[in-house]
C-alpha positions in Angstrom: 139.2 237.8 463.8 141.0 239.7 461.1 138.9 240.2 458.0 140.9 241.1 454.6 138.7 243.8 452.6 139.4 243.2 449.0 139.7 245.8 446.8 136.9 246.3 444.5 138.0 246.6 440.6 136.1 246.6 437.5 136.2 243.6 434.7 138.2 245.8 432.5 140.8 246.7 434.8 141.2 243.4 436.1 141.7 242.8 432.5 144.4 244.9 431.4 146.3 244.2 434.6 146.7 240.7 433.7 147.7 241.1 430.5 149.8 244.3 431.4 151.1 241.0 433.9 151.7 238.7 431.3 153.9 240.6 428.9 155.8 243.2 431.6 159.3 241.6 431.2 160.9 243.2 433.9 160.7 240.4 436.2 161.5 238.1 434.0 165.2 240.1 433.8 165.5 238.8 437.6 165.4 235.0 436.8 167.3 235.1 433.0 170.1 236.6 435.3 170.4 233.3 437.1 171.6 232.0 433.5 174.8 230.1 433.8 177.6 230.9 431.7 177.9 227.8 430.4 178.6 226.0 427.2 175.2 224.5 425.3 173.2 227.2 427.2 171.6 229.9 424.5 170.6 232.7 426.9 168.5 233.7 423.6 166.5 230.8 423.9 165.5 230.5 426.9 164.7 234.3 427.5 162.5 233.7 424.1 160.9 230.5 426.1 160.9 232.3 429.6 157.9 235.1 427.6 156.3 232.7 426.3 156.1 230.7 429.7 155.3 233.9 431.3 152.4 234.4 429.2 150.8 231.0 429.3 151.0 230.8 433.1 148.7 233.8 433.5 146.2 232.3 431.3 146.9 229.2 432.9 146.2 231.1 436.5 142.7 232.4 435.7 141.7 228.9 435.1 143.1 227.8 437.9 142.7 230.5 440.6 139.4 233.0 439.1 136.5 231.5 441.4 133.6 233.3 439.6 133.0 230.9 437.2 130.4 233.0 435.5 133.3 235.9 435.1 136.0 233.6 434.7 135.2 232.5 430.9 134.6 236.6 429.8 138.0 237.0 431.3 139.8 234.2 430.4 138.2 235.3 426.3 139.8 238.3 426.8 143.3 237.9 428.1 143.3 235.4 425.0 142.4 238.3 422.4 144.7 240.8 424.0 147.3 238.0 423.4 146.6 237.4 420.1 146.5 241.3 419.7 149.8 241.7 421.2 151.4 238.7 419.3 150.2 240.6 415.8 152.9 243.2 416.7 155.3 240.9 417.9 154.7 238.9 414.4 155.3 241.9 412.3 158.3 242.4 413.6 159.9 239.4 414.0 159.1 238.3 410.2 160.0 241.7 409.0 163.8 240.8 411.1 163.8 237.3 410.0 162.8 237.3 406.5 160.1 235.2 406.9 156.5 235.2 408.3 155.9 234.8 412.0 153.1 233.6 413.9 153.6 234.6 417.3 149.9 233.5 418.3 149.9 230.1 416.6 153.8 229.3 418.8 152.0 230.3 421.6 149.2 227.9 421.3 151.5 225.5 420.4 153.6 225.8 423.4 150.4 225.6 425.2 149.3 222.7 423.8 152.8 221.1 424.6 152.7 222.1 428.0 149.2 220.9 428.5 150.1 217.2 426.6 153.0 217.0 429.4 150.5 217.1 431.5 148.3 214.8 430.4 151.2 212.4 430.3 152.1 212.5 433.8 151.3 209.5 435.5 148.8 209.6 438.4 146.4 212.1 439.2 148.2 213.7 441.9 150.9 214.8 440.0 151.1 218.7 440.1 152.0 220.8 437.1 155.0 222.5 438.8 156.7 219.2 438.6 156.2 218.8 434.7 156.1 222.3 433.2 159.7 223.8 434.3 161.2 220.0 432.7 159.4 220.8 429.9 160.5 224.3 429.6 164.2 223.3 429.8 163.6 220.9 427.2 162.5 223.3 424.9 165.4 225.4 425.5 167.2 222.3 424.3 168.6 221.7 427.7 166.6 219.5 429.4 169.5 217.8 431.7 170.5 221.2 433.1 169.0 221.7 436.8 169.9 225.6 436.3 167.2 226.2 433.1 165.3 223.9 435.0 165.0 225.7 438.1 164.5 228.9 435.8 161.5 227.6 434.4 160.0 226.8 438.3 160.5 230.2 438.7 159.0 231.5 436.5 155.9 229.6 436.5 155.6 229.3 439.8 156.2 233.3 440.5 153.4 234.1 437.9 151.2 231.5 439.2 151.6 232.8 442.9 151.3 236.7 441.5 147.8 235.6 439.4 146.7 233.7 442.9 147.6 236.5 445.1 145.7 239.5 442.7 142.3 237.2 442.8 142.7 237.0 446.6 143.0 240.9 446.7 140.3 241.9 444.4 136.7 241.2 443.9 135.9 241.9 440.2 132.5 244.1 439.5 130.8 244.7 436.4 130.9 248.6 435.6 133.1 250.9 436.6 135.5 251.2 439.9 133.6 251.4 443.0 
C-alpha cells in the first residue's frame, strides 16, 4: 500500500500561497495565447475577465476542496482580505489611468455574485459549475457564441480549481509555525 505523506505547512503559508496563486498571472499568459485573431474578439477583455476568473476560482476552491471545516472559514476570511488588499492597489491605479474612481474589490464581488446567480439558475441539481462558469465568462467578454473564449474560460477555471484541489491533497495545514 503506498501511503502519500503530506507536507506539513503552517496557516499563514498556506495563506499566502493561495493568494500568491490567485494573482500570479503567468499562467494565465498560457491560455490568453489561445486567443483567436479574430474580428469581435477584444483580447483586452478577456485577459481583464480571465484575472478576475482566476481569482474567484481560488476562493471558490477553498470552499470546495479545504476539508477542515474549522480552518476552512479563517482561510477562506483571509484570502478575501488579501484580495481586497490587493484590489486597493489595483484601484488606485486603474482610476488614476482612467480618470475616474475604480473599485476593483466591489467588480470582483460582483463577478462573483454573477457567477454564483448562473449557478443557481442551472436547472437540476446535478449540474456542475464547469458547465456554467466558462459560458458565463465568454459572455462577459461579450462573446458568448464563440467556442474559443469559451473553451478559455474552462481552462482557466478548471486549471485553478484542479491546482487549489491538488495543494490541499499535498498539505496538511498546522497552526504555528512549519513543522
Amino acid at each position: 500500500m503506498i501511503t502519500t505523506v503530506k507536507q506539513q505547512v503552517s496557516m499563514d503559508d498556506a495563506k499566502d500561497r493561495l493568494i500568491n496563486f490567485a494573482i500570479n498571472r503567468d499562467d494565465l499568459k498560457e491560455f490568453l495565447q489561445l486567443i483567436p485573431d479574430e474580428k469581435g474578439i477584444n483580447p483586452v477583455t478577456i485577459e481583464y475577465e480571465a484575472q478576475i476568473l482566476k481569482i474567484i476560482s481560488v476562493g471558490w476552491g477553498i470552499s470546495l476542496f479545504f476539508s477542515d471545516s474549522s480552518q476552512k472559514s479563517e482561510l477562506a476570511k483571509f484570502f478575501w482580505n488579501s484580495v481586497n488588499e490587493f484590489s486597493v492597489n489595483i484601484s488606485m491605479t486603474a482610476s488614476s489611468a482612467a480618470g475616474k474612481e475604480i473599485d476593483y474589490f466591489n467588480i470582483l464581488k460582483d463577478r462573483l455574485d454573477q457567477y454564483v446567480a448562473v449557478s443557481g439558475r442551472s436547472k437540476g441539481a446535478a449540474v456542475e459549475p464547469i458547465s456554467i462558469i466558462p459560458p458565463e465568462f465568454a459572455r462577459l467578454c461579450g462573446n458568448e457564441d464563440n467556442v474559443h473564449v469559451i473553451m478559455i474560460g474552462n481552462r482557466i477555471f478548471s486549471s485553478v480549481l484542479s491546482g487549489v484541489k491538488e495543494y490541499f491533497l499535498s498539505v496538511e495545514i498546522i497552526n504555528g509555525k512549519n513543522g
